[in-house]
N, C-alpha and C positions, 0 to 999 in steps of 0.2 A: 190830767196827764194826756195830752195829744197821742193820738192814734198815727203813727206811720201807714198809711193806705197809696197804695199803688194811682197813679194816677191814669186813668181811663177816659179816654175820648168817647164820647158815646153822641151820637146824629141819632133821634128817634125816628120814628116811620114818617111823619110831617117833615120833617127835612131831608129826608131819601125821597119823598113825593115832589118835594119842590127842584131838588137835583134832577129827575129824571125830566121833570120838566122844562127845565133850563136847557137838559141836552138836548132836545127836542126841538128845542124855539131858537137857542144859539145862534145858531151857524146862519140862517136865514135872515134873525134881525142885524146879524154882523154885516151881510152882504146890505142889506139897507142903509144902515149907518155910516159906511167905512167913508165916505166922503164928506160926512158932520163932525164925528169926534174925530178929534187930530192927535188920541190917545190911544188907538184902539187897538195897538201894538200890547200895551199894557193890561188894556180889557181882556185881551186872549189868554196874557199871561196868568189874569187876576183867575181865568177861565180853568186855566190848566191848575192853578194852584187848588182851584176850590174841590177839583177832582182827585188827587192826589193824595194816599190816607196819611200820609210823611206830615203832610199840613196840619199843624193844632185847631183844637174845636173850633176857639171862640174866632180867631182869622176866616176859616171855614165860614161860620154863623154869617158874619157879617157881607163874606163875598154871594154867600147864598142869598141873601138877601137882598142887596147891591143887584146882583144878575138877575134875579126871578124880577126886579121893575125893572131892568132894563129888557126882557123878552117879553115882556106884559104890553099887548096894545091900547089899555086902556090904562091910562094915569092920568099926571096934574095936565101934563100941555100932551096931546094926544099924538103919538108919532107920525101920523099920517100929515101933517101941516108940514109943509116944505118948507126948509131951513130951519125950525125952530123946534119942531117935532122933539130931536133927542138932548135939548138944550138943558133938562129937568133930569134926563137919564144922562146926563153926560157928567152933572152936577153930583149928584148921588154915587156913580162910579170911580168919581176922582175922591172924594171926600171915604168911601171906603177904599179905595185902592190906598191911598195916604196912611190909612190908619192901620195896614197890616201889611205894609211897604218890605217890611225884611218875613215878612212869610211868605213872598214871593222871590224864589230862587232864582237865578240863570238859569238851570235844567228848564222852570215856567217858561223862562221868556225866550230861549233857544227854541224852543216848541211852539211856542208863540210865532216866531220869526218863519220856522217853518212851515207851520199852518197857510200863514199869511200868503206866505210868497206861492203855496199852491194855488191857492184864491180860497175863500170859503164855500164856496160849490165842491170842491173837494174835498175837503176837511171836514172834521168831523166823528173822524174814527175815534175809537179810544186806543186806538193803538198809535195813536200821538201824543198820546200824555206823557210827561217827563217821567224819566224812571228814575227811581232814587236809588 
């Protein structure tokens, strides 16, 4: 006989290290990037999503993971090679932004739009994360 049990999101302390990380490195490699990926509208929002506790685990999981190689200087094709640098983080972004496509809300991508249009030298607060 199956147990009714409450369903519980739970991020252990490795995935609250690699978010805090993310918020850290974010905004910065955003200002690098924003003239390579022609997505990065979406990437803020995937940004906003993966902050937001409204967002189910495994969506979460995946944008964490997706983000932390996109702030990572060091990966396949290294970011610092002009034009092609974010080609490998651009790949990796779209393929999870794709796959958790309806766990990113409009509230995300309003917030996203806003971010943006501030510049990412501004942005950054977390009192720009969509409120649910």
């Amino acid at each position: 006989m199956a147990r009714d049990e409450p369903e519980i999101e739970i991020l252990g302390p490795e995935d609250e290290k690699k978010q805090a990380h993310i918020r850290a490195k974010f905004w910065p490699t955003v200002k690098k990037a924003l003239r390579t990926i022609p997505f990065m509208d979406e990437v803020v929002a995937a940004y906003f999503a993966m902050l937001d506790p409204q967002t189910p685990a495994r969506p979460r999981l995946i944008l964490i993971g997706a983000l932390a190689y996109f702030v990572l200087p060091f990966d396949l094709v290294p970011d610092i090679i002009f034009g092609v640098g974010f080609l490998d983080d651009a790949s990796i972004l779209a393929a999870a932004i794709a796959s958790v496509r309806s766990s990113i809300t409009d509230d995300h991508r309003e917030a996203a739009r806003r971010a943006l249009a501030e510049g990412p030298e501004d942005a950054g607060s977390e009192s720009k994360t969509a409120s649910a």
